[in-house]
PyMOL Python script that loads the backbone (N, CA, C, O; Angstrom):
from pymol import cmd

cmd.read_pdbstr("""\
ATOM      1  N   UNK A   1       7.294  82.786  20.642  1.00  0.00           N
ATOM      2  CA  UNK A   1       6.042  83.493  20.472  1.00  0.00           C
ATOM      3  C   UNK A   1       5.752  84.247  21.775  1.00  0.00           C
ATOM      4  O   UNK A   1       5.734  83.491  22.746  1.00  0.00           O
ATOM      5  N   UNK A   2       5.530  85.486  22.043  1.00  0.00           N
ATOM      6  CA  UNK A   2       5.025  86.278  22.728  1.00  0.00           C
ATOM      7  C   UNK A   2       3.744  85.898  23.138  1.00  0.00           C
ATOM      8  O   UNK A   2       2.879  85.430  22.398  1.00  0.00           O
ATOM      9  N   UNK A   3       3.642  86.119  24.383  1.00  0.00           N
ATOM     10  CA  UNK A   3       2.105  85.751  25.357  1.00  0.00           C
ATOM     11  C   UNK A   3       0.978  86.825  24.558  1.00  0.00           C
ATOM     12  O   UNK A   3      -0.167  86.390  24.436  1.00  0.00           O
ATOM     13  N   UNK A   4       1.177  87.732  24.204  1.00  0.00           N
ATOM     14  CA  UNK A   4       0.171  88.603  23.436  1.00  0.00           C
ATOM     15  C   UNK A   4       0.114  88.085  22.240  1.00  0.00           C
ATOM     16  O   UNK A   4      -1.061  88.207  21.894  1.00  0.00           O
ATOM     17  N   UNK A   5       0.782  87.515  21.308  1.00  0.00           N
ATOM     18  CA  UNK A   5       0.319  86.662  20.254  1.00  0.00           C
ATOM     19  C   UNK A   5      -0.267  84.737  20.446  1.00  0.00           C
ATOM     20  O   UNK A   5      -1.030  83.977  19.850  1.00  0.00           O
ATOM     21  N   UNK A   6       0.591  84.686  21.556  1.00  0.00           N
ATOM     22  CA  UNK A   6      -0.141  83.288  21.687  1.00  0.00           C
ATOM     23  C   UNK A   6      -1.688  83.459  22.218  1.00  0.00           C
ATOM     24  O   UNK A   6      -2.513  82.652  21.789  1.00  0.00           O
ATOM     25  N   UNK A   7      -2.287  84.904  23.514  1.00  0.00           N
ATOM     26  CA  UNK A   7      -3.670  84.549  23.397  1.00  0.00           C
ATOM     27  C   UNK A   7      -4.468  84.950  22.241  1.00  0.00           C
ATOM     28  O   UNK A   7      -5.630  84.552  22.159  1.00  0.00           O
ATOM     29  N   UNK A   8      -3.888  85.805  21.208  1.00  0.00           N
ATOM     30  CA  UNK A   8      -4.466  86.160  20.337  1.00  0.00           C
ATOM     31  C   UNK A   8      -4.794  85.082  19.264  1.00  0.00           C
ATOM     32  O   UNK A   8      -5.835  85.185  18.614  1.00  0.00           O
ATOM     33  N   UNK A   9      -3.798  83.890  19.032  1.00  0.00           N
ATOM     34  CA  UNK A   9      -4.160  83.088  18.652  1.00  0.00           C
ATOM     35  C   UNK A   9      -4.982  81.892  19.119  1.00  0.00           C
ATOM     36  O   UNK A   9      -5.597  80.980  18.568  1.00  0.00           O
ATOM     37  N   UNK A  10      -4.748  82.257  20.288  1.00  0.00           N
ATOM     38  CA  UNK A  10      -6.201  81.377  20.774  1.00  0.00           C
ATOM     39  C   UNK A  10      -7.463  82.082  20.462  1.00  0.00           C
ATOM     40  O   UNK A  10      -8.260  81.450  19.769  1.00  0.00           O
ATOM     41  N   UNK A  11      -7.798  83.289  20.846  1.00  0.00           N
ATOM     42  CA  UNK A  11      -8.461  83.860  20.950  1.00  0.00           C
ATOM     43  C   UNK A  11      -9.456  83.947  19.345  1.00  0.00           C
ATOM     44  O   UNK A  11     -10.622  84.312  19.193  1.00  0.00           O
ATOM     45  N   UNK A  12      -8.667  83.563  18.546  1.00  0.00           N
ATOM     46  CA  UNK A  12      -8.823  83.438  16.960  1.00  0.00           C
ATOM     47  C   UNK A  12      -9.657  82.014  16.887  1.00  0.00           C
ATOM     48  O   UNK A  12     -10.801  82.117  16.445  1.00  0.00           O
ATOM     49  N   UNK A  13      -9.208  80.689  17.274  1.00  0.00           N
ATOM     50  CA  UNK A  13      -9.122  79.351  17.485  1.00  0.00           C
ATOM     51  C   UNK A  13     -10.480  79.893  17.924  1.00  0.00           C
ATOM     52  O   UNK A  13     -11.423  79.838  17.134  1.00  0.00           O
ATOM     53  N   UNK A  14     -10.638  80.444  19.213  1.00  0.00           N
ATOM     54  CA  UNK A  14     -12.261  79.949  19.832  1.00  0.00           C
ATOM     55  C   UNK A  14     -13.149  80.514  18.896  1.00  0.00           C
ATOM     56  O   UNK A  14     -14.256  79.976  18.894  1.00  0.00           O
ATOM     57  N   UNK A  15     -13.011  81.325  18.197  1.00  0.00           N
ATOM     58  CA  UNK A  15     -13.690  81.323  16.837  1.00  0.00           C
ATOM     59  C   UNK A  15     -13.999  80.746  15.806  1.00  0.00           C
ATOM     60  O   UNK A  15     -14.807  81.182  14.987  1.00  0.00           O
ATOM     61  N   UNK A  16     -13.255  79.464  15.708  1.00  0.00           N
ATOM     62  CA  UNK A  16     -13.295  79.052  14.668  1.00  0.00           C
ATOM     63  C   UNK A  16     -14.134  78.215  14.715  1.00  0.00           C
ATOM     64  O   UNK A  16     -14.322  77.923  15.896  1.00  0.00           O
ATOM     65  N   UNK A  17     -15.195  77.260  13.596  1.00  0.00           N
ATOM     66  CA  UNK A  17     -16.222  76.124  13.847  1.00  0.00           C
ATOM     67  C   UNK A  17     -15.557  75.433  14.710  1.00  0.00           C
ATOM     68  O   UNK A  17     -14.382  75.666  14.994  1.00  0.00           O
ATOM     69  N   UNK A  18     -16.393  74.330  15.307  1.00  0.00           N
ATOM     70  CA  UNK A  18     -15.853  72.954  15.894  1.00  0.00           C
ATOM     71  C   UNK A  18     -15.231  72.521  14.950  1.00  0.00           C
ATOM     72  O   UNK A  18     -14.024  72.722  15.085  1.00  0.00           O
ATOM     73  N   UNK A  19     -15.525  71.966  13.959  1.00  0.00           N
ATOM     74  CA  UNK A  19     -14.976  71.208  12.379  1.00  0.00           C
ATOM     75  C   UNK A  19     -13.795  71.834  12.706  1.00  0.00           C
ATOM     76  O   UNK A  19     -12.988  71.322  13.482  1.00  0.00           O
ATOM     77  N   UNK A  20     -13.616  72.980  12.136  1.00  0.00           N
ATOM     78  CA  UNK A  20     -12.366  73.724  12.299  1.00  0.00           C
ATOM     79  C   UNK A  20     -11.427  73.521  13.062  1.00  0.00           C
ATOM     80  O   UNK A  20     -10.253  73.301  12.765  1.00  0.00           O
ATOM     81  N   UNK A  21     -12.170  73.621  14.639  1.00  0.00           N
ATOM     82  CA  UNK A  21     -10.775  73.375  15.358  1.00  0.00           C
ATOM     83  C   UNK A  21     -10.480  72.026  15.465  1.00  0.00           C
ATOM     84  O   UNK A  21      -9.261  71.894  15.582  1.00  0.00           O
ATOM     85  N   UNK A  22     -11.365  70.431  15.480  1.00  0.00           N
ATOM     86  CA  UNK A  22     -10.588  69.250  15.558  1.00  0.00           C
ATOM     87  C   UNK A  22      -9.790  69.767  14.436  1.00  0.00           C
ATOM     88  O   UNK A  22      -8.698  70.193  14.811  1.00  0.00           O
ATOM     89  N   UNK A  23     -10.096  69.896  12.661  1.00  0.00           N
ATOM     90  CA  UNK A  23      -9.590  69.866  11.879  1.00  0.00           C
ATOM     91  C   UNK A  23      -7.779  70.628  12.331  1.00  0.00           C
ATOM     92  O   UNK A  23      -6.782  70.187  11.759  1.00  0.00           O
ATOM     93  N   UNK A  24      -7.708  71.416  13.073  1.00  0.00           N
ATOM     94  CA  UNK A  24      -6.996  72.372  13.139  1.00  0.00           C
ATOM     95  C   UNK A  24      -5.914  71.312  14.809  1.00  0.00           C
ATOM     96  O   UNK A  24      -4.689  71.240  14.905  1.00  0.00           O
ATOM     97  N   UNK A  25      -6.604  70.906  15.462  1.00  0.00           N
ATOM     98  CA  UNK A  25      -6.338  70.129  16.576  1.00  0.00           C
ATOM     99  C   UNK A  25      -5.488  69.062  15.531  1.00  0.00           C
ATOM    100  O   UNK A  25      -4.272  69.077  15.723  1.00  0.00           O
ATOM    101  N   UNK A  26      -5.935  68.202  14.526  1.00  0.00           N
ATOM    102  CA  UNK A  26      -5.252  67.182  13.789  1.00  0.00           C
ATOM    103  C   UNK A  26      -4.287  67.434  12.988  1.00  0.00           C
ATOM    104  O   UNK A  26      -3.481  66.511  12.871  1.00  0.00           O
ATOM    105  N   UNK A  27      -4.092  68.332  12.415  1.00  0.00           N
ATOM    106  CA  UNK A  27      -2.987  69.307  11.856  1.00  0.00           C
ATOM    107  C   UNK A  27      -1.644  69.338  12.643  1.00  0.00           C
ATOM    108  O   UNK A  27      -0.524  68.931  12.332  1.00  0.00           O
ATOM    109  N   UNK A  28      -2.237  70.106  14.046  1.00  0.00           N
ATOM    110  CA  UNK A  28      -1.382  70.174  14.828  1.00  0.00           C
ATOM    111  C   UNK A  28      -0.515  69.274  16.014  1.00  0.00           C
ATOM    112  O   UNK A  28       0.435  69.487  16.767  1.00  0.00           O
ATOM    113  N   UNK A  29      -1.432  68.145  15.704  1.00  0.00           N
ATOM    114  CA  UNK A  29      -0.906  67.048  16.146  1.00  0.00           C
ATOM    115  C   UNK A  29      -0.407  65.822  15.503  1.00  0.00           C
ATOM    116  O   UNK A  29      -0.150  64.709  15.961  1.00  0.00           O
ATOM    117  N   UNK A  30      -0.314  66.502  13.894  1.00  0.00           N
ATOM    118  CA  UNK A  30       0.424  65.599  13.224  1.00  0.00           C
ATOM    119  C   UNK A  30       1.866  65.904  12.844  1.00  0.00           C
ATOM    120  O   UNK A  30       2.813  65.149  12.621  1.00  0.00           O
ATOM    121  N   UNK A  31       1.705  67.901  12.831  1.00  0.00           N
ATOM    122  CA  UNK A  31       3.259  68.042  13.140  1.00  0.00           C
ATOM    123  C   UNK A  31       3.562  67.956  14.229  1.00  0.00           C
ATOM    124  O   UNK A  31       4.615  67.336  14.082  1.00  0.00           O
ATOM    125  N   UNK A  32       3.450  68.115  15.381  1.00  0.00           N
ATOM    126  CA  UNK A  32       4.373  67.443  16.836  1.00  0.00           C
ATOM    127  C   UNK A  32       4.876  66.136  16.643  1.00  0.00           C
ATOM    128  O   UNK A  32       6.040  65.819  16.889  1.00  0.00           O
ATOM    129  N   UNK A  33       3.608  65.030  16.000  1.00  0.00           N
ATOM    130  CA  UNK A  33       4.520  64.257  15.740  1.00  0.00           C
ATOM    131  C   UNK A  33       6.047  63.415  15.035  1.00  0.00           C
ATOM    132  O   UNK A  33       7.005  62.729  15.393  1.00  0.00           O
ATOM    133  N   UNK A  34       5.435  64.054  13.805  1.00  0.00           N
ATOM    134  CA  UNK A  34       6.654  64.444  12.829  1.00  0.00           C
ATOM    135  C   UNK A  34       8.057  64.891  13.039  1.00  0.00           C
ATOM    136  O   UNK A  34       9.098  64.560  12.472  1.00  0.00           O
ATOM    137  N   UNK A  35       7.731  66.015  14.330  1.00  0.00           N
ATOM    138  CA  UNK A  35       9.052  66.778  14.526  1.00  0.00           C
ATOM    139  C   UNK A  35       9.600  65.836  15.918  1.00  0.00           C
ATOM    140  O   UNK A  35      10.799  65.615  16.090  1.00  0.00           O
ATOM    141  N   UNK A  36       8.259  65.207  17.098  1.00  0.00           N
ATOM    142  CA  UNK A  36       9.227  63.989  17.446  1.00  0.00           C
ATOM    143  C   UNK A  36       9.832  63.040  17.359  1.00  0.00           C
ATOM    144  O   UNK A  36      10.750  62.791  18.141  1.00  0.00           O
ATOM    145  N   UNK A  37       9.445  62.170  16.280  1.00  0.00           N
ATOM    146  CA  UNK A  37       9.499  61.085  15.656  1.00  0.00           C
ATOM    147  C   UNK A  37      11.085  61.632  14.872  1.00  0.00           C
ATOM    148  O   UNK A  37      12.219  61.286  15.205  1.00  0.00           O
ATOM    149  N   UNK A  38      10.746  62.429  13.929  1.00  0.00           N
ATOM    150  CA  UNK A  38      12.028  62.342  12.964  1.00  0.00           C
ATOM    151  C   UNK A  38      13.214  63.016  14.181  1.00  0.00           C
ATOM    152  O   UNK A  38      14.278  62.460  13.906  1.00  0.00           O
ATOM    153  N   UNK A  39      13.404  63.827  15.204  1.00  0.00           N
ATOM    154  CA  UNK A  39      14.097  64.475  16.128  1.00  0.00           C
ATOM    155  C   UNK A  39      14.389  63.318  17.153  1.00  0.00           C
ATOM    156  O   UNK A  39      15.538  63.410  17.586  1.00  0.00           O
ATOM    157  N   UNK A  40      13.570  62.083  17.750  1.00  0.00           N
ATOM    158  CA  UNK A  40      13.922  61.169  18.849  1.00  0.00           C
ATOM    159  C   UNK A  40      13.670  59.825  18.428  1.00  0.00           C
ATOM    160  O   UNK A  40      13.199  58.991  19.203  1.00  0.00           O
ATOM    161  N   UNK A  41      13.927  59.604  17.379  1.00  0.00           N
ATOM    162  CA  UNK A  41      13.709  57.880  16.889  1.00  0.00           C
ATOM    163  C   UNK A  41      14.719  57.465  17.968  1.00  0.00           C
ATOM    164  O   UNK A  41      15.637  58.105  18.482  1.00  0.00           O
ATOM    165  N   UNK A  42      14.301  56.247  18.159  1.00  0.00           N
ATOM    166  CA  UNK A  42      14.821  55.751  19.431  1.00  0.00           C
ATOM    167  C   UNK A  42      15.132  54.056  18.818  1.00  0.00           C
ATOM    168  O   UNK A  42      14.731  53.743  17.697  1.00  0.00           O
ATOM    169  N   UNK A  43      15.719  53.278  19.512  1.00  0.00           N
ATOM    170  CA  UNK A  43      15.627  51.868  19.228  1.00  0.00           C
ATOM    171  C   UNK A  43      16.194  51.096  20.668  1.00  0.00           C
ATOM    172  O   UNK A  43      17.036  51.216  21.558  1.00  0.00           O
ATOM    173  N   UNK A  44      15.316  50.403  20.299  1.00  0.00           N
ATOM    174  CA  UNK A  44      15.519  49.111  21.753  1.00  0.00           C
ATOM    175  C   UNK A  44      17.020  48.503  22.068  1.00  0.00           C
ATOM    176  O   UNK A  44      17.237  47.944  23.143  1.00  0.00           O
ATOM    177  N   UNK A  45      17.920  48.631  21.179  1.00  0.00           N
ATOM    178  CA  UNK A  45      19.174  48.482  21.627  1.00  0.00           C
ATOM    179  C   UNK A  45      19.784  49.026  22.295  1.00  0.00           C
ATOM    180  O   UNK A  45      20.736  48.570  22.929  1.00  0.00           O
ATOM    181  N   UNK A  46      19.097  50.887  22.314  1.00  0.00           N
ATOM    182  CA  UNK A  46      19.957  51.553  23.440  1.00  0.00           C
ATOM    183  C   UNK A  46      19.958  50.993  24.615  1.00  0.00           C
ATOM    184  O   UNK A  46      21.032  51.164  25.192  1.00  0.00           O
ATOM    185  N   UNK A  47      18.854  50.131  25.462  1.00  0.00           N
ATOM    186  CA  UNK A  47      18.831  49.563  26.729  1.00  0.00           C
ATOM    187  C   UNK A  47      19.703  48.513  26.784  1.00  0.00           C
ATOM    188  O   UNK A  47      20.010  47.976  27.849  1.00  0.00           O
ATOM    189  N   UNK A  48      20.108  48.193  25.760  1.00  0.00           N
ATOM    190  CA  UNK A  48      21.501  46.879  26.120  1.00  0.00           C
ATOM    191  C   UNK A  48      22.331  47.561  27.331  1.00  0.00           C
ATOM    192  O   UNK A  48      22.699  48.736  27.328  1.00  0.00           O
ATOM    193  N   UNK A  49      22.551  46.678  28.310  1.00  0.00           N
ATOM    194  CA  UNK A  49      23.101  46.529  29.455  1.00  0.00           C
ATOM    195  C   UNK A  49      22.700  47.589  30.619  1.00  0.00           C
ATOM    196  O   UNK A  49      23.290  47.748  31.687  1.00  0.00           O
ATOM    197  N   UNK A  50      21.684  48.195  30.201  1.00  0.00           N
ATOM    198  CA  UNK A  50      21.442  49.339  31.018  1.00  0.00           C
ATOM    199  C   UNK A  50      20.940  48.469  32.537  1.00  0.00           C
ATOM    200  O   UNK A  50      20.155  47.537  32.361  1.00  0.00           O
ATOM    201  N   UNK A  51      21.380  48.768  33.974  1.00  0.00           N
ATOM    202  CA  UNK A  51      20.461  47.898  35.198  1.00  0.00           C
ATOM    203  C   UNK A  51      21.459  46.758  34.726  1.00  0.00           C
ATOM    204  O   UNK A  51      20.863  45.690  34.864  1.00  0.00           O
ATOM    205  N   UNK A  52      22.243  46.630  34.419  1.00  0.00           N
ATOM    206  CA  UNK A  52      23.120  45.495  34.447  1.00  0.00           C
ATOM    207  C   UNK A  52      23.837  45.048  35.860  1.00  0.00           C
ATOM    208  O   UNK A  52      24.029  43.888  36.226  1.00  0.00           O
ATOM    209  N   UNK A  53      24.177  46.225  36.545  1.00  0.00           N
ATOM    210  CA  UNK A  53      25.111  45.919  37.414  1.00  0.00           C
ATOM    211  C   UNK A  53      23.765  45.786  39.128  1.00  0.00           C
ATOM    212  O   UNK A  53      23.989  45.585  40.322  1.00  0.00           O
ATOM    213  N   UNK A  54      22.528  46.015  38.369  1.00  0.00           N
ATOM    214  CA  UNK A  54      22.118  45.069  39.595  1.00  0.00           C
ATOM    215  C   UNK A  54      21.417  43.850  39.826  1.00  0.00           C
ATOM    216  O   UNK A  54      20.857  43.333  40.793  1.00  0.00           O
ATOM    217  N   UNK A  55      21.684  43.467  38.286  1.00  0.00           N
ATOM    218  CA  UNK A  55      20.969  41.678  38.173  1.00  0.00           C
ATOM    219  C   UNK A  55      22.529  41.525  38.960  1.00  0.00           C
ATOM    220  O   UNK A  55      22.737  40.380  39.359  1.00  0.00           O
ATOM    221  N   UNK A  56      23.352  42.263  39.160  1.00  0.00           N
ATOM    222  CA  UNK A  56      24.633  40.938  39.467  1.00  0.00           C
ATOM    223  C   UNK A  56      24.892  40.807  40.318  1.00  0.00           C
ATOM    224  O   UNK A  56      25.923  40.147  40.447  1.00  0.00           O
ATOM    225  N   UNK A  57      24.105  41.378  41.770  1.00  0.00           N
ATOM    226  CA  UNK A  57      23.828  41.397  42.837  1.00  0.00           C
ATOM    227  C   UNK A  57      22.544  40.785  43.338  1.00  0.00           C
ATOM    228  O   UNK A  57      22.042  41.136  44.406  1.00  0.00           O
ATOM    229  N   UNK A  58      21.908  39.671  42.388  1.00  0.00           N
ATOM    230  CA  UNK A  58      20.496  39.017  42.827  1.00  0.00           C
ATOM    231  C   UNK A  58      20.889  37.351  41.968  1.00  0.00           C
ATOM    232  O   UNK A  58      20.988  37.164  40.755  1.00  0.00           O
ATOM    233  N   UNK A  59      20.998  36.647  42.745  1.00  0.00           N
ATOM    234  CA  UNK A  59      20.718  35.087  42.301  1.00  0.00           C
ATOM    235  C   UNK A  59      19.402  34.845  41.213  1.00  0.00           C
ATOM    236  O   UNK A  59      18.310  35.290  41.565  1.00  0.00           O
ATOM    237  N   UNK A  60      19.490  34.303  40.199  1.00  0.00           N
ATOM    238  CA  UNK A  60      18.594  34.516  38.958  1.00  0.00           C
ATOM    239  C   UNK A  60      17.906  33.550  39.616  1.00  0.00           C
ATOM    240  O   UNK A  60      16.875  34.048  40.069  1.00  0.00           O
ATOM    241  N   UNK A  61      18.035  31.982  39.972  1.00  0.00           N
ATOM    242  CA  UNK A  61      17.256  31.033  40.509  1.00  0.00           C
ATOM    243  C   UNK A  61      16.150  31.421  41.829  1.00  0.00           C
ATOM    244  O   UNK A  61      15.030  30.947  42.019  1.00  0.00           O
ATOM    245  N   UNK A  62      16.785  32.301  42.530  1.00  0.00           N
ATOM    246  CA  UNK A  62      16.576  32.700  44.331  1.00  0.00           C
ATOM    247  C   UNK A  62      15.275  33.715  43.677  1.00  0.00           C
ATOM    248  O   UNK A  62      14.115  33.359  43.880  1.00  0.00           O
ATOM    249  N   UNK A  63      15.494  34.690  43.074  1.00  0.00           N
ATOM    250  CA  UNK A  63      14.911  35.590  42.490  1.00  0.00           C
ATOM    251  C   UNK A  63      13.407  34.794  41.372  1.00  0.00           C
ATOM    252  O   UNK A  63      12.218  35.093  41.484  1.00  0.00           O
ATOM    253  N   UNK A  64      13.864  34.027  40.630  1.00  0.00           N
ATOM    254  CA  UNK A  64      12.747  33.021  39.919  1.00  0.00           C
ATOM    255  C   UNK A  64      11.842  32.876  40.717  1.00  0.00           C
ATOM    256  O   UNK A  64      10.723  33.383  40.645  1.00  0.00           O
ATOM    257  N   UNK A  65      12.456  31.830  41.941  1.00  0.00           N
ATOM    258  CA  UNK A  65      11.997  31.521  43.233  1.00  0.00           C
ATOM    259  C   UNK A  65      10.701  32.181  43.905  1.00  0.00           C
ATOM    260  O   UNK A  65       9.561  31.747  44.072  1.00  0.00           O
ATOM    261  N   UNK A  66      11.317  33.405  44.227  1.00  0.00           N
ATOM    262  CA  UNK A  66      10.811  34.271  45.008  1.00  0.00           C
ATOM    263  C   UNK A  66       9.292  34.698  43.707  1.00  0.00           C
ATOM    264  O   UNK A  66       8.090  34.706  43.976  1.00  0.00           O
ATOM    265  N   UNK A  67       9.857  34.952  42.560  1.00  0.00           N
ATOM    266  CA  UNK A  67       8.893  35.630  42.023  1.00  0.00           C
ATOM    267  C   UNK A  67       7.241  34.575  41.804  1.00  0.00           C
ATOM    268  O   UNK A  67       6.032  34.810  41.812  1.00  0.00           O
ATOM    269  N   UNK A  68       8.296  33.164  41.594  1.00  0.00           N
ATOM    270  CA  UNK A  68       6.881  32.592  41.058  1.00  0.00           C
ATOM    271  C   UNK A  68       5.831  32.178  42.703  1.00  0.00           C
ATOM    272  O   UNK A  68       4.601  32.178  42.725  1.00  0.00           O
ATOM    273  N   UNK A  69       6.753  31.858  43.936  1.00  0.00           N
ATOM    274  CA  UNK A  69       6.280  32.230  45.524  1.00  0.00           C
ATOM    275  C   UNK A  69       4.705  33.328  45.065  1.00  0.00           C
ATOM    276  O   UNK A  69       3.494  33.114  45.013  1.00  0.00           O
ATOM    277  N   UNK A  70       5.557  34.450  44.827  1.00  0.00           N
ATOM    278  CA  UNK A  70       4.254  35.665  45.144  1.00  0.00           C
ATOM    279  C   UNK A  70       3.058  35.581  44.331  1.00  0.00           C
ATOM    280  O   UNK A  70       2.051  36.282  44.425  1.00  0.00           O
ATOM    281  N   UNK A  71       3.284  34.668  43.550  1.00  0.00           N
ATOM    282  CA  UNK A  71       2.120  34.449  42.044  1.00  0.00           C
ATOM    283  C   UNK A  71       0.724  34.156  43.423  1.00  0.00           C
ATOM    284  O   UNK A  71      -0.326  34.780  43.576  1.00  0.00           O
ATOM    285  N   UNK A  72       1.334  32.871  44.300  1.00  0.00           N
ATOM    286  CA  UNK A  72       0.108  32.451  45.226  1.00  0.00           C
ATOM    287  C   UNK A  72      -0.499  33.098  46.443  1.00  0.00           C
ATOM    288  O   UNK A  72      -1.301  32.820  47.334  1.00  0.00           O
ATOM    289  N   UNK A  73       0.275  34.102  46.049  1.00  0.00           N
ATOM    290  CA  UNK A  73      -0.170  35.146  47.229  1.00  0.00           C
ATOM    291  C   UNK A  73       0.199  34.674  48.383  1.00  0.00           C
ATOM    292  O   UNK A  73      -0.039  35.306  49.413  1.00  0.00           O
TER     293      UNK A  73
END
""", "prot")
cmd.dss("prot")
cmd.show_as("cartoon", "prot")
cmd.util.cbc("prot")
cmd.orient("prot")
């Protein structure tokens, strides 16, 4: 879209009721979602092993240790 049609379509928008534009705001934020959702579905398995190779450079016990230490300030 060209900068001369995108302010023109704003320029349209500030015209329109309030009603209008949430109405028009919800519209448009239900396709963004749509087109991210169906374009970047994601799933929690991709992080399998991701940061793997630097738990293997930290003692899990030493590290426990340390973490539950800082709980008491």
């Amino acid at each position: 879209m060209t900068t001369v049609s995108y302010d023109r379509v704003v320029s349209e928008i500030k015209e329109l009721s309030m009603a209008d534009q949430l109405r028009l705001l919800e519209e448009m934020a239900g396709l963004i979602r749509r087109r991210t959702t169906d374009d970047h579905s994601r799933s929690i398995l991709e992080l399998r092993g991701k940061g793997k190779q630097l738990w293997q450079r930290i003692g899990v016990q030493k590290y426990i240790d340390e973490e539950r230490a800082s709980w008491n300030g």
